[in-house]
C-alpha positions as semicolon CSV with decimal commas, in nm:
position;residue;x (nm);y (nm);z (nm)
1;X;0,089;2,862;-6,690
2;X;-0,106;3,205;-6,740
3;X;0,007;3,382;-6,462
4;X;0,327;3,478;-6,291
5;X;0,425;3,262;-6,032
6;X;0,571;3,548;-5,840
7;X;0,195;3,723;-5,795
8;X;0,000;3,378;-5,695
9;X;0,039;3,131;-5,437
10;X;0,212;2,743;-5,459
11;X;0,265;2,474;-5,256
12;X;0,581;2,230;-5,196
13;X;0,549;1,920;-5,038
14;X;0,806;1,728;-4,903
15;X;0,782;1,379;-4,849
16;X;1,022;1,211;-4,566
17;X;1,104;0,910;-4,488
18;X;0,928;1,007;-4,115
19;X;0,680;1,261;-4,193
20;X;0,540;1,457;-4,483
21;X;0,530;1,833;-4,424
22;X;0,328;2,072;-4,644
23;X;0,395;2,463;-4,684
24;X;0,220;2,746;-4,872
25;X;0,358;3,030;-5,044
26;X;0,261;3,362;-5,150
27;X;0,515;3,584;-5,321
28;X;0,841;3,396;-5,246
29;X;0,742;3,342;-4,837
30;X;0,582;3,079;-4,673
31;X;0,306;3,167;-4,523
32;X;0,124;2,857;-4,337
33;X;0,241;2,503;-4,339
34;X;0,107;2,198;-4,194
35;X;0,294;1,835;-4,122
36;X;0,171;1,452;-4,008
37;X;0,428;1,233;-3,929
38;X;0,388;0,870;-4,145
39;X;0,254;0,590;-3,967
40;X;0,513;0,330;-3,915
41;X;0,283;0,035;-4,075
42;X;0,255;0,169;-4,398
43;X;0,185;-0,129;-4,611
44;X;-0,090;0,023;-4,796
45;X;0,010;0,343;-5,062
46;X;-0,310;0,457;-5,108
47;X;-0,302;0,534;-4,715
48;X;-0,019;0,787;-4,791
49;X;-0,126;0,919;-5,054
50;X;-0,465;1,034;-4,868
51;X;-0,227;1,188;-4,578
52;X;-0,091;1,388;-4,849
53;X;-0,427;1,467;-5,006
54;X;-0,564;1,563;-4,638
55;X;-0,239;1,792;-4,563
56;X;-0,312;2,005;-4,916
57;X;-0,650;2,043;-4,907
58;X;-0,623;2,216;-4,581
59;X;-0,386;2,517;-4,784
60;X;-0,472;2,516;-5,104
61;X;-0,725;2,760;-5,268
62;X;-0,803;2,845;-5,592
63;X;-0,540;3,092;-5,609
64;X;-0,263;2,847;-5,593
65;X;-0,106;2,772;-5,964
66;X;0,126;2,475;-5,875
67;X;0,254;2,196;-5,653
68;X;0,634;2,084;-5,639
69;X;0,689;1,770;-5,440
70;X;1,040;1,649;-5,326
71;X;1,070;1,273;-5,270
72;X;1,375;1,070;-5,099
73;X;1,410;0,829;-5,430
74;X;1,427;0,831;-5,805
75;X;1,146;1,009;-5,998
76;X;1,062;1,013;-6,366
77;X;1,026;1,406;-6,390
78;X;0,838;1,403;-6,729
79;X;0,616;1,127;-6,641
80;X;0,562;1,229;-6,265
81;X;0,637;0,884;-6,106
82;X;0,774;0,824;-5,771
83;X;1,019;0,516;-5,793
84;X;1,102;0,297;-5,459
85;X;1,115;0,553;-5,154
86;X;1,313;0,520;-4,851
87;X;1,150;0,389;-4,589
88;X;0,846;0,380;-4,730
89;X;0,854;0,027;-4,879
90;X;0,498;0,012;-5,009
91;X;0,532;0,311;-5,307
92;X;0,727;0,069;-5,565
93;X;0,606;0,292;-5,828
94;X;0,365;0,539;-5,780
95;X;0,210;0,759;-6,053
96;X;0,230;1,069;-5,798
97;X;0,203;1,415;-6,022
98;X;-0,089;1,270;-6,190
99;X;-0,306;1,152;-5,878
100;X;-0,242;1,505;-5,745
101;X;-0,267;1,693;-6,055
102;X;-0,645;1,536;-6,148
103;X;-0,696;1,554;-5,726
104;X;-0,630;1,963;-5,761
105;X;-0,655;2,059;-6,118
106;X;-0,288;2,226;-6,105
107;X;0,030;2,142;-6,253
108;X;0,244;1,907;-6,041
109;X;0,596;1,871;-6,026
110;X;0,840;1,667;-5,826
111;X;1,151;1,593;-5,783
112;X;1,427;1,425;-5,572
113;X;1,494;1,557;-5,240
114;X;1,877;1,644;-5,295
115;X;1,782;1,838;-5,649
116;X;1,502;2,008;-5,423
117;X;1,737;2,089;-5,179
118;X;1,995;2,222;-5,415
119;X;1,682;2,459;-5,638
120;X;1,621;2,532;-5,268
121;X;1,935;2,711;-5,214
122;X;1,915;2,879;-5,516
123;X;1,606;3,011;-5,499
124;X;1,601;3,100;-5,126
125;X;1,923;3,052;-4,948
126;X;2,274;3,061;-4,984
127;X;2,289;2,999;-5,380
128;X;2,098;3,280;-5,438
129;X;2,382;3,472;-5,633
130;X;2,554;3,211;-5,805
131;X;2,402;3,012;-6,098
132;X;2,662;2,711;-6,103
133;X;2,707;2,506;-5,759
134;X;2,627;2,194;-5,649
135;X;2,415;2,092;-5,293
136;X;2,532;1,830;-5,102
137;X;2,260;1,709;-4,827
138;X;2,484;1,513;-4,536
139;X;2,226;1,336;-4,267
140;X;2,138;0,938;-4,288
141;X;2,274;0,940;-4,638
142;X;2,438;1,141;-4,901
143;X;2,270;1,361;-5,147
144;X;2,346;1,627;-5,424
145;X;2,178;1,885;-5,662
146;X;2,378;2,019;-5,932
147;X;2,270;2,391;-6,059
148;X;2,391;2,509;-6,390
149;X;2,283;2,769;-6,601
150;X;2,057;2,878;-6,312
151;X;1,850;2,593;-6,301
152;X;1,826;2,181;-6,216
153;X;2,066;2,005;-6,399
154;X;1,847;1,831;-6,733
155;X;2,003;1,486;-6,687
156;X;1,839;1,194;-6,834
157;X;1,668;1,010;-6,531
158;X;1,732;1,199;-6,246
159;X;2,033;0,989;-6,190
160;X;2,317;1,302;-6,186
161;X;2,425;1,403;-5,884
162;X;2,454;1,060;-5,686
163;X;2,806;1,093;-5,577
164;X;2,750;0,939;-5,271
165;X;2,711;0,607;-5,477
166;X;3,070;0,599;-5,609
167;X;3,314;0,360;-5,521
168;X;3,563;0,484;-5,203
169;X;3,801;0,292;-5,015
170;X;3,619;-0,059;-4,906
171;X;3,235;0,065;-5,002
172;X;3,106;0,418;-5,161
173;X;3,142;0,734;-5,021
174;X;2,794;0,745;-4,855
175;X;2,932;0,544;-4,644
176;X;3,192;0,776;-4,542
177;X;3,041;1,139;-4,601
178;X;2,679;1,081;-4,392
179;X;2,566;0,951;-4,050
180;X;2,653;0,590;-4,166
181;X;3,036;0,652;-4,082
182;X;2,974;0,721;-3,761
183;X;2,750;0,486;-3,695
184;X;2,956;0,174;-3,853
185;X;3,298;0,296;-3,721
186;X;3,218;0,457;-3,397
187;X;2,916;0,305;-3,309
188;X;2,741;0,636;-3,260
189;X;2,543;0,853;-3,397
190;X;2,624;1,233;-3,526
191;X;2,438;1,442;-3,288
192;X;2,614;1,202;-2,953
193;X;2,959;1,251;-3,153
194;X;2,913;1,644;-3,136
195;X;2,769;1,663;-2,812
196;X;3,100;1,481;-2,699
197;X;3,321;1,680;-2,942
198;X;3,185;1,974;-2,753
199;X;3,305;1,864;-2,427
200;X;3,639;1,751;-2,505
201;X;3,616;1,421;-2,609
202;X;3,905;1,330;-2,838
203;X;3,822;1,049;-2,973
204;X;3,445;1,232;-3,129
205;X;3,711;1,540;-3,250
206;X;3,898;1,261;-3,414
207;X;3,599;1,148;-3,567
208;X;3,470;1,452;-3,757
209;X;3,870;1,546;-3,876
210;X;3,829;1,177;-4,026
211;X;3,484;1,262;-4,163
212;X;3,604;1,584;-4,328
213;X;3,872;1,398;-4,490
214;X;3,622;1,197;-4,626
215;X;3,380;1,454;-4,728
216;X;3,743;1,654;-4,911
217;X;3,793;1,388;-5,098
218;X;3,419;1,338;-5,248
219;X;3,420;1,689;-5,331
220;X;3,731;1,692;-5,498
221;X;3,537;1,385;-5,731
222;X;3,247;1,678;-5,741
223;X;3,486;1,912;-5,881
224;X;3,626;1,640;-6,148
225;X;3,289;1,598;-6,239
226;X;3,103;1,956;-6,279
227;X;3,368;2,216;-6,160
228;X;3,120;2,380;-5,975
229;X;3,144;2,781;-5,878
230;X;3,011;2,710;-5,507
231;X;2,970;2,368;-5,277
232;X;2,653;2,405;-5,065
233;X;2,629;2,155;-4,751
234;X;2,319;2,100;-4,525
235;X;2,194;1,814;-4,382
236;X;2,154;1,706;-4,040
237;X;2,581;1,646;-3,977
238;X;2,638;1,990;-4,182
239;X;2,531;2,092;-3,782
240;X;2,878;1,966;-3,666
241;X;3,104;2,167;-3,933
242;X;3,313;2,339;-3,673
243;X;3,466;2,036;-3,615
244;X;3,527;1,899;-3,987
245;X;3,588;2,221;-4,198
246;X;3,944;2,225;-4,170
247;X;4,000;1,864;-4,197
248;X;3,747;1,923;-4,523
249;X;3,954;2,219;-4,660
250;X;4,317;2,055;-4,621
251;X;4,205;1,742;-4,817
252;X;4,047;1,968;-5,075
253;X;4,383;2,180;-5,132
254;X;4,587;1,895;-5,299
255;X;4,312;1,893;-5,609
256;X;4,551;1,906;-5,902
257;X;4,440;2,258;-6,036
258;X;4,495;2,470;-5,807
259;X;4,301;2,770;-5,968
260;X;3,981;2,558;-5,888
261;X;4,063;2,516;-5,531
262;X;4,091;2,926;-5,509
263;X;3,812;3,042;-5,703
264;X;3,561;2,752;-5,537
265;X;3,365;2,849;-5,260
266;X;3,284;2,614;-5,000
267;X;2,922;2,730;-4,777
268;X;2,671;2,566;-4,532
269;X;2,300;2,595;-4,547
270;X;2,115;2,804;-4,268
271;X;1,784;2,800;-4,440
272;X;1,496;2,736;-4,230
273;X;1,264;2,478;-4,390
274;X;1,463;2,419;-4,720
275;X;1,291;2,087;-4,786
276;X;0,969;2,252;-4,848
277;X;1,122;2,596;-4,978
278;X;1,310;2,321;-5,213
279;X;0,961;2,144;-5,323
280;X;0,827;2,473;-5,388
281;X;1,138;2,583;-5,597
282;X;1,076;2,353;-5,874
283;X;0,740;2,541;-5,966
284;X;1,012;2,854;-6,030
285;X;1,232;2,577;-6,214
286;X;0,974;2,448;-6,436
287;X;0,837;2,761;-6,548
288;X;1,165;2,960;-6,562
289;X;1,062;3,248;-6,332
């Protein structure tokens, strides 16, 4: 790539498991962005992948040097293929970077949508200062991004960063650090939880201090793993923190190295549109700008 990045305009995409929302940037702000939610009878991929074709065309010019996709799955980042999707049952393997690239005549790069989320933060929100922290996405699932060295973690196959998938108590810790805990041991979902929590309830306080216990105790694995500088949280249940930080923080303190727990930083994302701020990030990523 010719030009600087930082002079042009690129797009990020980000593909949910609802609804695939498009932005456009020009010198590090977004500056239009359009969205379609997916139709629930998606059977057919090609029928997506026009919805995304649709949603571009309507932004992109010939000023625009790149497109960064975030995806809810597994990718192959070299080869630009989308693996299995969430919720999306009919893109088993998609060759996604390459329909897009000979679509638009740009470079194409994607990603998942934790490691967007994290190059997000780094690039626009709260990471933008520290070049060593891992995001953790909280909402139906559990996510991470790990940034080191200032950029995406260069794992093998995109795998790094999947704490959610390690064994905890009776399943993995997904199932205790997203919506799913409150939904399998309360029978309830996050946002009701809060909205009680707010009003009184004890049993919905009791539920987040159990959640940040929960949450502690994967980050303390986090910290095992990567030692990170800074822990970034968003996600939809990051929304309820008031009533899970403190529960979060006590489990942290009994790590074993106690110089870890006082030099790492613990912070929740506040940045407006991240997903596609993330997508967009990985053009910055790839080309080191």
């Amino acid at each position: 790539m010719n030009s600087s990045t930082k002079n042009t305009k690129i797009i990020g995409i980000d593909l949910g498991g609802t609804k695939v929302s498009v932005g456009l940037f020009e010198n590090n702000k977004l500056i239009d962005k359009q969205y379609r939610l997916i139709p629930s009878n998606n059977d057919n991929p090609e029928d997506l992948i026009h919805l995304i074709i649709e949603l571009v065309s309507q932004l992109i010019d010939d000023s625009v040097v790149g497109i960064g996709i975030g995806v809810p799955s597994l990718v192959n980042r070299e080869k630009g293929i989308v693996y299995q999707v969430q919720n999306i049952p009919s893109w088993d393997k998609v060759h996604l970077a390459d329909i897009l690239k000979n679509k638009f005549e740009v470079p194409v790069y994607l990603d998942n949508d934790a490691n967007c989320f994290a190059i997000g933060e780094y690039k626009f929100g709260e990471g933008k200062n520290c070049d060593n922290f891992v995001g953790i996405t909280l909402g139906t699932g559990m996510g991470a991004g790990i940034i080191t060295n200032k950029h995406l973690l260069k794992d093998a196959n995109c795998g790094s960063g999947e704490f959610g998938s390690i064994p905890y108590l009776d399943g993995i810790y997904e199932d205790y650090c997203s919506g799913k805990f409150f939904k399998t041991h309360y029978n309830e979902t996050g946002e009701n939880l809060l909205n009680q929590a707010k009003n009184g309830d004890k049993t919905a306080i009791q539920a987040f201090h159990q959640f940040g216990k929960h949450l502690g105790n994967a980050i303390k694995t986090i910290m095992f793993s990567v030692d990170p500088k800074e822990i970034i949280i968003g996600g939809s249940v990051s929304s309820s923190k008031e009533f899970f930080i403190d529960s979060l923080m006590k489990a942290v303190k009994d790590f074993p190295y106690p110089n870890s727990v006082k030099n790492l930083k613990i912070k929740f994302s506040n940045t407006q549109d991240i997903a596609i701020l993330g997508a967009a990030s990985l053009i910055y990523d790839r080309t080191g700008e």
